[in-house]
C-alpha positions as CSV (number, residue, x, y, z in Angstrom):
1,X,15.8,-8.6,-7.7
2,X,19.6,-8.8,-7.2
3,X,22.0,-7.6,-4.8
4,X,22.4,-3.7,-5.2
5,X,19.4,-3.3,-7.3
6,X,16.5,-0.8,-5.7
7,X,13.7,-1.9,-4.7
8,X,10.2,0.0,-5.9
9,X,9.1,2.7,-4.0
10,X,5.6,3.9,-4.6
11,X,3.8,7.4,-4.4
12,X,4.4,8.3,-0.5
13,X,7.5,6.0,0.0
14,X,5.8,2.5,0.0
15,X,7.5,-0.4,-0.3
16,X,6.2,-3.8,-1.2
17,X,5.2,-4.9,2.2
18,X,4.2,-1.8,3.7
19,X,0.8,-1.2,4.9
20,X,-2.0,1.4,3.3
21,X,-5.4,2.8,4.3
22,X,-8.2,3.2,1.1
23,X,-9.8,6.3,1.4
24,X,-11.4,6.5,-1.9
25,X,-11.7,6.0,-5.8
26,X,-13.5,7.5,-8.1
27,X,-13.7,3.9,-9.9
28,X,-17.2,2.8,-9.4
29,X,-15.8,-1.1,-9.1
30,X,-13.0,-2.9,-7.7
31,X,-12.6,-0.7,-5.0
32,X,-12.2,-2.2,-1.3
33,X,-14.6,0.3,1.6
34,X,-13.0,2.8,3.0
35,X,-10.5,2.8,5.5
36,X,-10.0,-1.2,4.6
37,X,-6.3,-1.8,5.5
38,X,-4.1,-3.8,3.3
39,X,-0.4,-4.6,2.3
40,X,1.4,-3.4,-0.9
41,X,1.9,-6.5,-2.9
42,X,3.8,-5.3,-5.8
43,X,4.5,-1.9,-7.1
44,X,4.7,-1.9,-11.0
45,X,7.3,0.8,-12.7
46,X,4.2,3.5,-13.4
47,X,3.6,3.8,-9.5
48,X,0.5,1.5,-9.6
49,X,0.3,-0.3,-5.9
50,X,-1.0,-3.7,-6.2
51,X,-2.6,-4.6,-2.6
52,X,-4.0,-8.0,-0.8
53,X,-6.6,-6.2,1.6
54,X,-7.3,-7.9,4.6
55,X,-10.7,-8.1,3.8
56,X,-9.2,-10.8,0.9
57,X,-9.8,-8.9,-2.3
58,X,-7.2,-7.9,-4.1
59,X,-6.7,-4.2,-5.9
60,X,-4.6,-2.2,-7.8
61,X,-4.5,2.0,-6.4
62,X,-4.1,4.2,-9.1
63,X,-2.4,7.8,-8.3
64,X,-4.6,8.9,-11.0
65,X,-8.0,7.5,-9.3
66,X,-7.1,6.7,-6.3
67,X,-6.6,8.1,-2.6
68,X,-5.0,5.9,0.2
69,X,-2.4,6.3,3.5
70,X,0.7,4.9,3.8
71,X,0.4,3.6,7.5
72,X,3.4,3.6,9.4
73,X,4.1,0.5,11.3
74,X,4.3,1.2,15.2
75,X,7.3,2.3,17.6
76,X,9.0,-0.1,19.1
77,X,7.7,-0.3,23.1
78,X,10.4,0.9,24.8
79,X,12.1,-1.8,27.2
80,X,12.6,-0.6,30.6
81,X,16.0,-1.6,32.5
């Protein structure tokens, strides 16, 4: 990717990097448990999130098949003065 080029956004505003939650597939295999966490490794041009679960496995989540959560990374902890 170049400078000024876009950089994929997936279903619910994911980014590569960004963190999801699987909640379920109707797939019967290559499907992490439920509520595994993971990181969005690449996001092809059809919306398809490829994710490295911290479990190890790696997936692809399907808008078609698939339900996750895009989990938003924490606040920042407010410094006191």
């Amino acid at each position: 990717m170049t400078d000024g080029e876009s950089r994929p956004v997936g279903p619910a505003g994911e980014t590569e990097g960004s963190r999801v939650r699987f909640v379920c597939s109707v797939r019967e295999h290559d499907k992490p448990e439920r509520n595994t966490l993971g990181t969005v490794m690449l996001i092809e041009e059809d919306g398809t999130l490829n994710v490295l679960w911290d479990d190890g496995s790696v997936s692809a989540l399907l808008m078609s098949e698939d339900t996750w959560l895009f989990v938003l990374p924490p606040l920042p902890k407010k410094v006191s003065s």
